[in-house]
C-alpha positions as CSV (number, residue, x, y, z in Angstrom):
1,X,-22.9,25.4,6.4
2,X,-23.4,21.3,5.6
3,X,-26.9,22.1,6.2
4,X,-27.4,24.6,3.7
5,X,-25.1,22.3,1.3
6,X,-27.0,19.1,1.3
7,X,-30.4,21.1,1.3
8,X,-30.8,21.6,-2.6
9,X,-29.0,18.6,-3.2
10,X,-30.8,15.2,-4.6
11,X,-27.9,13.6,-4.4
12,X,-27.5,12.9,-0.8
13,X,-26.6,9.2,-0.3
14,X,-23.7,10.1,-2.8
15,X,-20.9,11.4,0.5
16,X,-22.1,7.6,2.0
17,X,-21.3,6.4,-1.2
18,X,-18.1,7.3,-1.8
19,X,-17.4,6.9,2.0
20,X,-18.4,2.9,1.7
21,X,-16.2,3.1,-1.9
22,X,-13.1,4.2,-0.7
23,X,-13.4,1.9,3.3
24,X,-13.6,-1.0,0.8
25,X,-10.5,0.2,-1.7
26,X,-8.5,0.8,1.5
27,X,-9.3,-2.5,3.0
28,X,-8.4,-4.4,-0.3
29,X,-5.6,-2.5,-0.6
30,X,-4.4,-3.5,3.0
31,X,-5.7,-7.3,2.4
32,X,-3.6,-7.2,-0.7
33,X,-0.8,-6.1,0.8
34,X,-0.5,-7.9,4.0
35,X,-2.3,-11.1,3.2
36,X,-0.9,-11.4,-0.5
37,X,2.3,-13.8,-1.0
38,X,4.4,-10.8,-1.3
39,X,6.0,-11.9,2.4
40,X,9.5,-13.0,0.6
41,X,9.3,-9.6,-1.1
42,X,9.4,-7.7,2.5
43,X,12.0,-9.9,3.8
44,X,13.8,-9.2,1.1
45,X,13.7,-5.6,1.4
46,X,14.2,-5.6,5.5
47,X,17.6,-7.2,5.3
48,X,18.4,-3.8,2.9
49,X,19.3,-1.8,5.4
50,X,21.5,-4.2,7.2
51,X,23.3,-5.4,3.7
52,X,27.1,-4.0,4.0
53,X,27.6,-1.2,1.4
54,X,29.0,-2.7,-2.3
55,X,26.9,-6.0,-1.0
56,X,25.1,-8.2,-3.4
57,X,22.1,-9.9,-2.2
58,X,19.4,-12.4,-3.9
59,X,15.9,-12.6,-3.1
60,X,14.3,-16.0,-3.2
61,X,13.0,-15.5,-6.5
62,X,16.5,-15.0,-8.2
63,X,16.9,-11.4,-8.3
64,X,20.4,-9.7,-7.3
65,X,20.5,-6.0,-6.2
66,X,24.2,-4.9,-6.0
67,X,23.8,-2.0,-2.9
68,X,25.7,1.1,-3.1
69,X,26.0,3.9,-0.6
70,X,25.3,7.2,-2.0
């Protein structure tokens, strides 16, 4: 079936293409993520679970989040 696809196609570097496009979004994406400064964000955002219900908690840039159980 791919065979018969790709046969009448002039196009056919354009599947490698878009393959190569979206590795290198996905690893920028990843890098951004996990290489950024965003660490004090996700330590902020671990401790959530643990925070006591009604809590108010500051992350290091300032921010307070008042938790509430729903």
């Amino acid at each position: 079936m791919w065979k018969q696809f790709y046969e009448g196609m002039d196009l056919v570097h354009l599947p490698l293409f878009t393959l190569l496009l979206f590795f290198a979004v996905f690893l920028g994406v990843a890098a951004w993520v996990f290489l950024g400064r965003r660490g004090q964000d996700y330590d902020a955002l671990a401790r959530l679970p643990l925070a006591e219900p009604g809590a108010v908690t500051s992350d290091p840039r300032g921010a307070r989040t008042h938790h509430e159980r729903e």
